[in-house]
C-alpha positions as CSV (number, residue, x, y, z in Angstrom):
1,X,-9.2,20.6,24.9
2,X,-9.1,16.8,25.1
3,X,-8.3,15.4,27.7
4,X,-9.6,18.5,30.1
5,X,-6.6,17.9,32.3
6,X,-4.1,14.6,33.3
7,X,-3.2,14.2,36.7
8,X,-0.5,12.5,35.7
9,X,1.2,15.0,33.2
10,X,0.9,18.9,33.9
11,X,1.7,19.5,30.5
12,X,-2.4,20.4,29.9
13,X,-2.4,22.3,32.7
14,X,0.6,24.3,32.2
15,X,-0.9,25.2,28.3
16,X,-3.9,25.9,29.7
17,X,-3.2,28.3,31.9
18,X,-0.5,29.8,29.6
19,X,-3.3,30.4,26.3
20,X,-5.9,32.1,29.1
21,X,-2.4,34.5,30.3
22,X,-2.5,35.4,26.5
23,X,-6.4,36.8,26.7
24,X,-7.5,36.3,23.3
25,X,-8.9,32.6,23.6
26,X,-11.3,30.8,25.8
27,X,-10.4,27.5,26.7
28,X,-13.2,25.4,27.5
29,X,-12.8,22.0,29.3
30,X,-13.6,19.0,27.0
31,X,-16.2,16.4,28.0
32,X,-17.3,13.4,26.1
33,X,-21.4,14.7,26.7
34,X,-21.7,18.5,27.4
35,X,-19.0,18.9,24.4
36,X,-22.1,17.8,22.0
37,X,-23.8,20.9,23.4
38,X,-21.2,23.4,23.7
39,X,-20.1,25.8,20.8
40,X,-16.3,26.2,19.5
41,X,-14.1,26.6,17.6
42,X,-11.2,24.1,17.5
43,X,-11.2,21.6,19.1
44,X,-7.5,20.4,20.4
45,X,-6.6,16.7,21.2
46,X,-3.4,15.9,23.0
47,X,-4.1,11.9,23.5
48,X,-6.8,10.5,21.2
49,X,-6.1,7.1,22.2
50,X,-7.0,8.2,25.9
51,X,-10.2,6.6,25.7
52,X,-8.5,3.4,25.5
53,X,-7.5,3.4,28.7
54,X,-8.2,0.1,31.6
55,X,-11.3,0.2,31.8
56,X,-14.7,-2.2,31.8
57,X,-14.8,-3.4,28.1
58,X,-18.4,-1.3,27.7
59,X,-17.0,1.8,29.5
60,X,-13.6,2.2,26.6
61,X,-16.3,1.5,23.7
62,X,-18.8,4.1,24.9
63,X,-16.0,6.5,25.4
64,X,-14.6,5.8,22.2
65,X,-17.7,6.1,20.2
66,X,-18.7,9.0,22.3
67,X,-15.1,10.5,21.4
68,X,-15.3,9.5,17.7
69,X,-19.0,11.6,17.8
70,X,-17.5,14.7,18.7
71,X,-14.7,14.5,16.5
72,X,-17.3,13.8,13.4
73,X,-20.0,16.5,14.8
74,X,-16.7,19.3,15.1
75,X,-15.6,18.0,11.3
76,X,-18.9,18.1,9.7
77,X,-19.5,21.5,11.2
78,X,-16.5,23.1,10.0
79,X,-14.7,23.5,13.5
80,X,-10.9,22.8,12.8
81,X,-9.1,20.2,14.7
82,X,-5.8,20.3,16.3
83,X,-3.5,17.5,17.4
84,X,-0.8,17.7,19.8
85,X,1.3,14.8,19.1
86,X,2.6,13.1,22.3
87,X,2.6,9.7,20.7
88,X,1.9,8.0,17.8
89,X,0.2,5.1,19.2
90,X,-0.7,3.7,22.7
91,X,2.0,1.3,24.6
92,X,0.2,-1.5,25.6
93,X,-2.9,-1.6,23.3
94,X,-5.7,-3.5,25.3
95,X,-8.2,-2.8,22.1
96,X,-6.1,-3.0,18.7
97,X,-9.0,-2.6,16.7
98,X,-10.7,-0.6,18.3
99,X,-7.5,1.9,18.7
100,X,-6.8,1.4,14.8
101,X,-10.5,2.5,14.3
102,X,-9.8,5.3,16.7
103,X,-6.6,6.3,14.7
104,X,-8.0,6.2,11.1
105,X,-10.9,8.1,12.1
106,X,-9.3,10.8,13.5
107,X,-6.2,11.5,11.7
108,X,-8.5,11.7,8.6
109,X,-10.1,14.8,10.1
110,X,-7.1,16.6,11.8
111,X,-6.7,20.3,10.5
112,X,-3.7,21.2,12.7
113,X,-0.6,19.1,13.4
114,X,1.8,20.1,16.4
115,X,4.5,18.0,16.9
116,X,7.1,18.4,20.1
117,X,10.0,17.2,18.4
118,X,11.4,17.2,14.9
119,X,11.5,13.3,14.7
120,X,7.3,12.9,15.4
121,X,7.5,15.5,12.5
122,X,9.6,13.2,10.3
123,X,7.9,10.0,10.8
124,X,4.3,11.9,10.3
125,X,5.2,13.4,7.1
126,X,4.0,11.4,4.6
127,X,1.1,9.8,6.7
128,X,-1.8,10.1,4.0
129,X,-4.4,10.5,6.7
130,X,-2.8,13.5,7.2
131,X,-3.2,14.8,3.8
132,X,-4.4,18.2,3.9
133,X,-2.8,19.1,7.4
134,X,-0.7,21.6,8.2
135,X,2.4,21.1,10.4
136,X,4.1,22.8,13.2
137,X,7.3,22.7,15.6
138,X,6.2,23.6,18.6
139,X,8.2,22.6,21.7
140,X,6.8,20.7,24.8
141,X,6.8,23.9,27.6
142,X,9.3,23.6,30.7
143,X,8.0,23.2,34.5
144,X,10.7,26.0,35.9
145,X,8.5,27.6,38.3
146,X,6.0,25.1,39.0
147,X,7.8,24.1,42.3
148,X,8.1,26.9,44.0
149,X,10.1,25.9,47.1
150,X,12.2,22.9,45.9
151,X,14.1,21.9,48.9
152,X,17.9,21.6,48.0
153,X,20.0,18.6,47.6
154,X,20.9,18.5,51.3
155,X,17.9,18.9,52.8
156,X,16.1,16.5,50.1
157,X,18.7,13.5,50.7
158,X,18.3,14.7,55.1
159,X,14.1,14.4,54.3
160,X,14.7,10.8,52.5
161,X,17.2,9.3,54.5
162,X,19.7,9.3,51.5
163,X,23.6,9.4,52.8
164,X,25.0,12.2,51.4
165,X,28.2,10.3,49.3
166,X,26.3,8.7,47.8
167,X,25.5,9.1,43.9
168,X,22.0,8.2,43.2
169,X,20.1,7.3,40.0
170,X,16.2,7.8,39.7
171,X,13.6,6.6,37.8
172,X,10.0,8.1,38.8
173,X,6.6,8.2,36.9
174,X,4.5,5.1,36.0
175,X,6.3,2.0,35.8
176,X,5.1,0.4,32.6
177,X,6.2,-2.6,30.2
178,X,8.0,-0.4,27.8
179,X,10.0,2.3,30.1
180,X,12.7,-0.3,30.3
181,X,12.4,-0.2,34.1
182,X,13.2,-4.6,33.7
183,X,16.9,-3.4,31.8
184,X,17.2,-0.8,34.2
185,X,17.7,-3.0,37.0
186,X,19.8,-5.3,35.0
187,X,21.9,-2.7,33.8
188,X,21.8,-1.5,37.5
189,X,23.0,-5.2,39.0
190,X,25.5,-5.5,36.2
191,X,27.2,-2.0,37.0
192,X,28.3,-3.2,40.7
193,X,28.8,1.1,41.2
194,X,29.1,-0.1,45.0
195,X,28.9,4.0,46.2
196,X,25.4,4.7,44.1
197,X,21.7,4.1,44.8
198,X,18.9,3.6,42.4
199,X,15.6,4.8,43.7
200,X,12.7,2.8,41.7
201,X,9.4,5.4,42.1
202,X,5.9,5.5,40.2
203,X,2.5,3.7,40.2
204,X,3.1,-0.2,38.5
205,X,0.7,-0.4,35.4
206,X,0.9,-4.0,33.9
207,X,4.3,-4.7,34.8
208,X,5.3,-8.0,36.2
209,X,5.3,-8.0,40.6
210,X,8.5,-10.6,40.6
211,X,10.4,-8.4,39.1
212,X,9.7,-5.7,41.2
213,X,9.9,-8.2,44.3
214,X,13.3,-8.7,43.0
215,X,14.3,-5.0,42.9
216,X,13.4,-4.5,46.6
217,X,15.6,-7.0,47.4
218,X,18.9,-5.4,45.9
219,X,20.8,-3.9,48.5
220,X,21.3,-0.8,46.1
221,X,17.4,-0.2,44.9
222,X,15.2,1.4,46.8
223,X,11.6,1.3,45.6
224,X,8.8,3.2,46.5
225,X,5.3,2.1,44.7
226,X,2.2,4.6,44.2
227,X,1.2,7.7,42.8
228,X,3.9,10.8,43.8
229,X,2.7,13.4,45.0
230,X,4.3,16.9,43.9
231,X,6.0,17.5,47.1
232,X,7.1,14.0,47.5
233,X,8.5,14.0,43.3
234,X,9.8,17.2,44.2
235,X,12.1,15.9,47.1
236,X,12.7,12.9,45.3
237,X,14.6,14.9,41.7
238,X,16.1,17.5,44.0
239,X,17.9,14.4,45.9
240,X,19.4,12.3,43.2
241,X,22.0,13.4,40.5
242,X,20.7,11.8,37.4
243,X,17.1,10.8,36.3
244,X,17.4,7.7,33.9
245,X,14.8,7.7,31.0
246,X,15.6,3.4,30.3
247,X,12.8,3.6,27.9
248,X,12.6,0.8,24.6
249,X,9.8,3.0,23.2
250,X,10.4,7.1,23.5
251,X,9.1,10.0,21.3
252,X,8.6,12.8,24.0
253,X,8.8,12.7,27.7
254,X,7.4,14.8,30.6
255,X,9.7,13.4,33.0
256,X,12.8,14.6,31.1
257,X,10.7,17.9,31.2
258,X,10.6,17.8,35.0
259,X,13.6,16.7,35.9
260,X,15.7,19.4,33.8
261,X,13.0,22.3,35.3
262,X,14.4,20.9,38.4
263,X,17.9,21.6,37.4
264,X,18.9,17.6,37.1
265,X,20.6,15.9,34.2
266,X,18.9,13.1,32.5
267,X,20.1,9.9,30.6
268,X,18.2,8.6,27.9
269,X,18.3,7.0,25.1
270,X,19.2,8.5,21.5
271,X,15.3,9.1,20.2
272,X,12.5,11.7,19.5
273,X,12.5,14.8,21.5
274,X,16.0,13.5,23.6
275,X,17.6,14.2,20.4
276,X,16.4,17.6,20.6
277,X,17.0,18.4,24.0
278,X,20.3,17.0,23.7
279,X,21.3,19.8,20.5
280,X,19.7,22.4,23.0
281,X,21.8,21.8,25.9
282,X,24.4,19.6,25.6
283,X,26.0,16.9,27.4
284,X,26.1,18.7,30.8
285,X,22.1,18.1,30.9
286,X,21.1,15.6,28.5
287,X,23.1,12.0,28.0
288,X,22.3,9.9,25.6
289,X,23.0,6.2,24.6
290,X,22.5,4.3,21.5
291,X,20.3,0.6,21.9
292,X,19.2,-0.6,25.2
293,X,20.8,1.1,28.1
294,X,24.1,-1.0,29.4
295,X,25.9,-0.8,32.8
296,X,28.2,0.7,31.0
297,X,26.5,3.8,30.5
298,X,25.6,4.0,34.1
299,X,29.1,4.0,35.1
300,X,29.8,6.3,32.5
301,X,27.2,8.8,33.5
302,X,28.0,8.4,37.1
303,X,31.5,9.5,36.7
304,X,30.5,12.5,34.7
305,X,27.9,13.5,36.7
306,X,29.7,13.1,40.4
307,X,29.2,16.0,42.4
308,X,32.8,17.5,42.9
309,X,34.8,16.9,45.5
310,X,37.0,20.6,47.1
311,X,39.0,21.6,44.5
312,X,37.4,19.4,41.9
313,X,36.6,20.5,38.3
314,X,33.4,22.5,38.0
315,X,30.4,20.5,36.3
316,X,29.4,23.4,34.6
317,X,26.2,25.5,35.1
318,X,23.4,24.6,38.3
319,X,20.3,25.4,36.0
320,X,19.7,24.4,32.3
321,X,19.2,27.4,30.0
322,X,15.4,26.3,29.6
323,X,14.2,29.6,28.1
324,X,13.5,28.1,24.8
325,X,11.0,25.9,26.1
326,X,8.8,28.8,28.2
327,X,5.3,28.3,28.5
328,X,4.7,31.8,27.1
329,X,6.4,31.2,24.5
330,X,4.9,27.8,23.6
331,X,1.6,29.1,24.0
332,X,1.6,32.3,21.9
333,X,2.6,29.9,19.3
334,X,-0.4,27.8,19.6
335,X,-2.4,30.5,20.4
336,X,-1.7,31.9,16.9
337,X,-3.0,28.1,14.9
338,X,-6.2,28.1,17.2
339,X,-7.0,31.8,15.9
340,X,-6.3,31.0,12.6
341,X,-8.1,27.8,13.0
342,X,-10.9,29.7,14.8
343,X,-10.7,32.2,11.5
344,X,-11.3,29.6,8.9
345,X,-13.7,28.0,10.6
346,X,-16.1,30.8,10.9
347,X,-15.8,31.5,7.2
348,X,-17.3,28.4,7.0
């Protein structure tokens, strides 16, 4: 499995561990040497254009090339190929050509296409590289579970140093050009909600420092810069009431993932697996918004979403019905293409 695990998304891990529960496959780590040497059956990719990734310019083309090897070696020897389809394309493209090389090459040689939402199913449909590939829904896996002791709302907001009245927005994970995180804070000034908070957390990857500068001096945004750890994301979901997804680019999203497993509504806009999510649950757990988000739908959402006051009307359920999205369930479903896959490519 490519990439052999993402400190930054537990998606990986939380498939991982799921197949090996099932005890009819072996999953063995990927790596862009040993895997020249190692015998399987399918190999799975979850982010091809990983290898593109900040690096020294000779370091991305040896990965790449090393990459492209195994995906040639796995083709020409009959293993099938399965592609998990996060996104369609990387966000800020440091290598263009190289990526479109990286692209062609491997689409041409996927077997096995599993997409998380319907709409990366759509818009992959008629893709002629594809030709030849099979398709499958199969949802991106929930978190419930993962965080064993999540502190509650109280305690959280006590651990922060967040006043209890007041209604806070969150944005956490890696603040990058296209999350929207620039709107965010204009849609955030604009609102002048003078009883909420918007806590700004995540690791800044190519995103401009004045704007950031100019965040921390808002009265109203707090921001904390760096990697989260799990206890410190943990605290973070559990104290606010609604994590904001501003994103300008969106097809599926760990961080919606996380925040519902954590029993928090999210507002997002109208695209690719937020669609989904918002059939699956409704309103109560997933808000969406059409265009760029607008202070309008932060006031909107923050009168909806207000905890009640004694005597108030109910909000509706604590917990999102998740059970849809359990990782047994996703990976019996995988589990099932791999063996097939496996199947096939023994008869080779």
């Amino acid at each position: 499995m490519y990439p052999a695990t993402n400190p930054k998304n537990e998606v990986i891990d939380t498939i991982v561990e799921s197949i090996r529960a099932q005890g009819s496959m072996e999953v063995i780590p990927f790596h862009l040497v040993f895997s020249y040497f190692r015998s399987f059956d399918v190999l799975h990719v979850h982010w091809p254009d990983a290898v593109l990734f900040p690096a020294p310019a000779w370091r991305t083309y040896l990965k790449t090339f090393l990459f492209l090897g195994i995906v040639l070696l796995s083709h020409a020897l009959g293993r099938r190929i399965a592609w998990t389809v996060h996104n369609m394309e990387s966000h800020e493209k440091y290598y263009a050509r190289l990526e479109s090389l990286v692209w062609n090459v491997f689409l041409r040689r996927v077997d096995h296409v599993i997409h998380l939402c319907r709409q990366s199913e759509i818009a992959l449909a008629n893709d002629e590289r594809l030709c030849g590939a099979s398709h499958i829904l199969i949802p991106h896996p929930h978190y419930v579970g993962t965080y064993p002791n999540p502190p509650d709302r109280a305690a959280a907001r006590r651990d922060l140093d967040i006043p209890s009245d007041r209604f806070v927005f969150l944005f956490f994970g890696m603040i990058r050009p296209h999350k929207g995180v620039e709107e965010l804070i204009d849609a955030f000034s604009a609102a002048e909600l003078l009883d909420a908070l918007l806590i700004i957390a995540g690791e800044p990857i190519a995103f401009p420092q004045e704007r950031l500068a100019g965040a921390e001096a808002h009265p109203q945004i707090r921001l904390i810069k760096g990697f989260l750890d799990r206890n410190r994301l943990e605290a973070l979901i559990r104290a606010c009431d609604v994590v904001v997804l501003p994103y300008l680019k969106i097809l599926n999203s760990g961080v919606a993932i996380t925040a519902l497993s954590l029993g928090r509504t999210i507002l997002a806009p109208r695209a690719g697996a937020m669609v989904d999510l918002a059939e699956m649950l409704g309103e109560r757990w997933v808000r969406c918004y059409d265009g760029l988000l607008t202070a309008a739908d932060l006031g909107a959402t923050q009168q909806a979403c207000a905890v009640p006051t004694t005597g108030g009307e109910a909000r509706g359920p604590e917990e999102p019905d998740l059970s849809a999205l359990s990782p047994s369930s996703v990976a019996s479903r995988m589990t099932e293409v791999f063996l097939k896959g496996a199947r096939r490519a023994r008869r080779r």
